[in-house]
BAVEX-188386 format. One line per 10 residues: number of its first residue (from 1); their letters; for each residue z, x, y of N, C-alpha, C. Coordinates in steps of 0.2 Angstrom, whole numbers, m for minus. Layout:
BEGIN
NUM	a	Z:X:Y:Z:X:Y:Z:X:Y ~ ...
END
This chain:
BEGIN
1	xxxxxxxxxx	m202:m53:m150:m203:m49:m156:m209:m52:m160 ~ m210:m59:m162:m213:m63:m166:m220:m61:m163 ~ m221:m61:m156:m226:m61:m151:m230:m53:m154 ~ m226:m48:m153:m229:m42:m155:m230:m40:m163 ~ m227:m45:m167:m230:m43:m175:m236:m47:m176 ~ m236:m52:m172:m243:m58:m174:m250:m55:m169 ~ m248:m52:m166:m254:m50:m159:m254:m43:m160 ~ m250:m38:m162:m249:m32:m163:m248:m27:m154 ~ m249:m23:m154:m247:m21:m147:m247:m22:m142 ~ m254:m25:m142:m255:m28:m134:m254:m35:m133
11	xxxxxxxxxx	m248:m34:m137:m244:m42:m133:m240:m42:m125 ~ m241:m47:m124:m240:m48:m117:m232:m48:m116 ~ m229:m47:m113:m221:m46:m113:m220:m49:m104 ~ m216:m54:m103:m216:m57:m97:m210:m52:m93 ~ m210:m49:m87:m206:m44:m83:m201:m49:m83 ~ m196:m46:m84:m189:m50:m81:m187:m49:m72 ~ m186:m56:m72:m185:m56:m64:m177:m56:m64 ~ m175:m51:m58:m167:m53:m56:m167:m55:m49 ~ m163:m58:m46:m163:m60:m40:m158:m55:m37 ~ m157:m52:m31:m153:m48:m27:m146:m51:m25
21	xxxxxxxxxx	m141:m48:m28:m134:m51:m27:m135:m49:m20 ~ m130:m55:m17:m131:m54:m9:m124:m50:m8 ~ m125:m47:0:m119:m40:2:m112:m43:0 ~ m110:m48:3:m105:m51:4:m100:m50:m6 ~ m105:m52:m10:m101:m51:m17:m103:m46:m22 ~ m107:m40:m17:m106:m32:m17:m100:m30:m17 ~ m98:m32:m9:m92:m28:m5:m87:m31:m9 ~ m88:m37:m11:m82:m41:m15:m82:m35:m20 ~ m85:m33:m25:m84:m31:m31:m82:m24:m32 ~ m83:m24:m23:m83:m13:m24:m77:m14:m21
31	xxxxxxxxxx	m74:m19:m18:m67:m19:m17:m60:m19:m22 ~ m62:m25:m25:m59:m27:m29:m59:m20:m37 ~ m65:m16:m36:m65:m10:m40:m59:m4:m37 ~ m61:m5:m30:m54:3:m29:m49:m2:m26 ~ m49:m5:m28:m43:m11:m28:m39:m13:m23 ~ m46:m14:m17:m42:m17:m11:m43:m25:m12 ~ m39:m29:m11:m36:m34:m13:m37:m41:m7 ~ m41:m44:m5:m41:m46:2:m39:m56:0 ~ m31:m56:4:m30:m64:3:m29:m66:9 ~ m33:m71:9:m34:m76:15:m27:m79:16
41	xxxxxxxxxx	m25:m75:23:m19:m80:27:m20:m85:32 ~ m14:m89:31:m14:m94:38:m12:m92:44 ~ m13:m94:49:m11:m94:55:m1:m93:53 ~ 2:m97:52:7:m97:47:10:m92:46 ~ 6:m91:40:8:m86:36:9:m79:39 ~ 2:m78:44:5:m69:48:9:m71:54 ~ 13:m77:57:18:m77:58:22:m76:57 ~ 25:m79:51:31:m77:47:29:m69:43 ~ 27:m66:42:25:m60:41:25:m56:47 ~ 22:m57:53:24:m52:57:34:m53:56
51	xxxxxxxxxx	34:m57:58:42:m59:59:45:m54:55 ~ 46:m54:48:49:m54:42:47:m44:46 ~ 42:m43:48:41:m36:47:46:m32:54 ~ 47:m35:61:51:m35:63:57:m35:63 ~ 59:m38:58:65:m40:55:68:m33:54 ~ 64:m32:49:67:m24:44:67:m20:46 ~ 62:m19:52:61:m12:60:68:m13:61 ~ 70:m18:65:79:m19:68:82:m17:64 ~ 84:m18:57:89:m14:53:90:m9:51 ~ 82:m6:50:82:1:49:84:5:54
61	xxxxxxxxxx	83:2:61:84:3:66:93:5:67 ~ 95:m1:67:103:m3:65:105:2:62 ~ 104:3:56:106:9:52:105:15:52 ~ 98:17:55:100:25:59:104:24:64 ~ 105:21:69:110:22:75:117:23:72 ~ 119:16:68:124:19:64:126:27:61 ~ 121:29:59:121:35:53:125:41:60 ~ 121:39:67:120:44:70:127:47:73 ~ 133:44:74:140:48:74:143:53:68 ~ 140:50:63:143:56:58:140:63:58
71	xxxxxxxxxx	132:62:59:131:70:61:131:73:67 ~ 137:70:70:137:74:76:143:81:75 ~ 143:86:79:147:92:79:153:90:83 ~ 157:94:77:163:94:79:167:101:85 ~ 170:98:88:173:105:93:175:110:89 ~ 177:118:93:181:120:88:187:118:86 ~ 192:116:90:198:115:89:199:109:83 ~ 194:103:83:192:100:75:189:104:68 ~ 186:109:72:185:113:64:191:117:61 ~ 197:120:66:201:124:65:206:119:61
81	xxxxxxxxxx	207:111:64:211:106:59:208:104:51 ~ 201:104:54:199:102:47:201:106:40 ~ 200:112:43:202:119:36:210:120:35 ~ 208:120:29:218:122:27:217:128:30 ~ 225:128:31:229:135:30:230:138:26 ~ 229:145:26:232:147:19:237:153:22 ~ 244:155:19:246:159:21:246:166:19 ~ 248:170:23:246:176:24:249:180:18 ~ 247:184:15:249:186:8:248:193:9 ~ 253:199:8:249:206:8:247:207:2
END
């Protein structure tokens, strides 16, 4: 600004240089914006993570089979016990 009151217009003004962010901390940032989140695992760690996800397939698993005799159909002769009687009234 000093440059342009003392010279008046045709002051020379130096272009500003930027350097090009490289792709890698592009993609970092447009990730990290729609909020995909990327953490470095061990060998390890997606071991015990496959495992652990295995794990909770079997149970889930375990607990529909269980679930599945309760909604099975009953015969008639079971539906006819199930309901009361009621007696016959004119």
């Amino acid at each position: 600004m000093n440059e342009i009151y003392k010279n008046g217009s045709n002051a020379n003004i130096m272009p500003l240089k930027f350097t090009a962010p490289s792709m890698a901390s592009v993609l970092e940032q447009l990730n990290i914006i729609n909020g995909i989140l990327f953490i470095p695992l061990s060998q390890k760690d997606l071991e015990s993570l496959k495992a652990e996800v295995q794990r909770r397939q079997q149970l889930q698993e375990s607990f529909r089979s269980s679930d599945q005799p309760e909604t099975e159909e009953k015969t008639p002769e079971e539906e006819d016990r199930s309901q009361p009687t009621h007696p016959n009234t004119p």
